[in-house]
C-alpha positions, 0 to 999 in steps of 0.5 A: 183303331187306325193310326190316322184317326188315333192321331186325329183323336190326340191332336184334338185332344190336345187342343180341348186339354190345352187350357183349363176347363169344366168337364163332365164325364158321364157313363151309361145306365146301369154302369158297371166296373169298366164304367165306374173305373174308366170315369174315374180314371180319366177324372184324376187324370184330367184333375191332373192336367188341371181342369175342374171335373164331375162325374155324373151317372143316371142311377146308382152302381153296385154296392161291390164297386163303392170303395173305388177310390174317388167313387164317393164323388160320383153326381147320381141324377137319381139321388140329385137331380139338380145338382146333376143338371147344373154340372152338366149345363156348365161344362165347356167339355163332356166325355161319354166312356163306355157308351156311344149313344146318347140313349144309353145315358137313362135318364142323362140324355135329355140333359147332355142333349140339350148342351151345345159344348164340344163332346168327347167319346171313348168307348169300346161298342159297335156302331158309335154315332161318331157325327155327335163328337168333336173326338172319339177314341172308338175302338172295339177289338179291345176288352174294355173302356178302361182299357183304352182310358190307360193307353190315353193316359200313358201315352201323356206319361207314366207320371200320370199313373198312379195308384188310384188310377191303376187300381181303377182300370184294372177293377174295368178291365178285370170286370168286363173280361170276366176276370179275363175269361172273355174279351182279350183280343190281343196280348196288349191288354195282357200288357197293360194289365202287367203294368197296372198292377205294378202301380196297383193295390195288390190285385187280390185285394182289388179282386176280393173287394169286387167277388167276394163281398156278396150278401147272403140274399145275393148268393140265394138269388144266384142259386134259386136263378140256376136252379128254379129259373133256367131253362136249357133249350138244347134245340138252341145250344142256348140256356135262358134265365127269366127274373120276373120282378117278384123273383127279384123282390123275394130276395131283396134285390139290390143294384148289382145282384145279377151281376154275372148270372147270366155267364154260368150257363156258358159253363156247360160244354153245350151252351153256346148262348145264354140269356138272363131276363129281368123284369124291372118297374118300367122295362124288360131287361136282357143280358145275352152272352156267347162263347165262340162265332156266334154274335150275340149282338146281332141278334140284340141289335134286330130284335131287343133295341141294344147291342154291344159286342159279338160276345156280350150285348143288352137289350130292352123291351117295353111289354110284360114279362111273358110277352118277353121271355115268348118274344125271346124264343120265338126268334131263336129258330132264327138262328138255331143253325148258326148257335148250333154251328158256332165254334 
């Protein structure tokens, strides 16, 4: 982020924050750790600073992020919808973090459509709709949307840092690197990270709590996933993992319970591309993750309705789970030169 437009984005921040009001924060569907841990982090900070504030997401998160600290206090559309509706119709301010379309929202986007407040974004994802914000703070050459929630915050003062804050980016970041296997583009985040966890729960409680709190179907799930479900296409340089929604149901899916799959493939010295397929009630989910040149977003973006990040990007599709899985290889000769070339 060029200085001028990190200047731009703290004056006008500062003009919102001046006097006390009601925000809203709100984090995609289907949120994950850097979603959950950078609302929560801004919440208290803005708590702090002396605003009233709720935190409404479309659907329930993970079970293994539930013991973050202020996570009980999350306003779930899918759980209660008129509650969510009233705090989002009350806001004098939203804050989108870790999603820059109202698309993402689910279910939410009707809902913050519909307000006519001054809107707020911190995200880390390519190509935000930044006509739709009074500030952004969009940056994409850093980890996480959690990461940029902690230079916000220091930048008011350490003061500002406290335990439960520290202990939330941290479970962000450390989530969407892969317990800092991917995503670190600069030793800032390195840097940050030192001084969270100097403020922090201790780090291998926070990591314990995240990885090691699977259930005994979640741990089949991810066996019977690699081993009755994969596919190596070695033409491709690409490994595939295709749930259908019966797969999911065998092992009582919960919310979360694919949660990384997708990146064991990547373990192999000749993937260079790995793709997770789930079938869901309404739509086909894609989860796509790469390791060196290759853009995965790219190719979410022109031919799964998503994308993300050069490494790691979503998709969607509205068809069956067939037409998906079939959708998904006949698109690869497209690219079958660059996965192969990727370094």
């Amino acid at each position: 982020m060029e200085v001028m437009q990190q200047n731009l984005f703290y004056d006008r921040f500062d003009a919102i924050i001046l006097e006390p009001k009601h925000f809203v924060l709100a984090c995609h569907v289907n949120p994950d750790g850097d979603a959950i841990g950078s609302v929560l982090a801004m919440s208290e900070f803005l708590r702090a600073k002396g605003h009233e504030v709720k935190m409404v997401v479309a659907n329930d998160f993970p079970g293994f992020l539930h013991w973050m600290p202020g996570a009980e206090d999350f306003l779930v559309f899918e759980q209660d919808a008129e509650g969510t509706k009233d705090a989002i119709a009350a806001a004098d301010c939203i804050m989108m973090l870790d999603f820059n379309n109202l698309s993402r929202g689910g279910i939410l986007h009707n809902e913050i459509g519909k307000t006519r407040c001054p809107r707020i974004l911190v995200d880390h994802h390519r190509d935000p709709e930044l006509d739709q914000f009074y500030c952004a703070y969009s940056e994409t050459c850093v980890s996480s949307a959690s990461e940029i929630v902690a230079e916000i915050i220091l930048h008011y003062g350490m003061e500002y840092l406290t335990e439960s804050i520290a202990t939330n980016l941290l479970v962000g970041i450390m989530t969407d690197t892969g317990s800092f296997s991917h995503s670190i583009y600069h030793p800032r985040t390195m840097e940050l990270c030192s001084i969270l966890v100097g403020k922090s729960m201790p780090y291998t409680m926070i990591h314990q709590l995240v990885y090691d709190t699977m259930s005994e179907n979640r741990l089949r799930l991810l066996g019977f996933s690699i081993d009755h479900r994969m596919e190596v296409l070695d033409a491709y340089s690409t490994a595939i993992i295709a749930l259908s929604k019966s797969d999911l149901d065998k092992f009582n899916y919960q919310a979360g319970d694919t949660e990384g799959v997708v990146n064991y493939p990547l373990s192999m010295q000749k993937i260079k591309m790995s793709v997770l397929i789930t079938e869901r009630q309404d739509q086909i989910r894609f989860s796509f993750r790469s390791k060196g040149s290759f853009s995965v977003h790219e190719l979410a973006n022109k031919h799964f309705k998503g994308g993300g990040h050069n490494n790691a990007a979503g998709g969607t599709l509205t068809c069956s789970f067939e037409e998906a899985v079939e959708k998904l290889k006949s698109v690869l000769p497209e690219y079958q030169k660059m996965l192969n070339e990727a370094e």
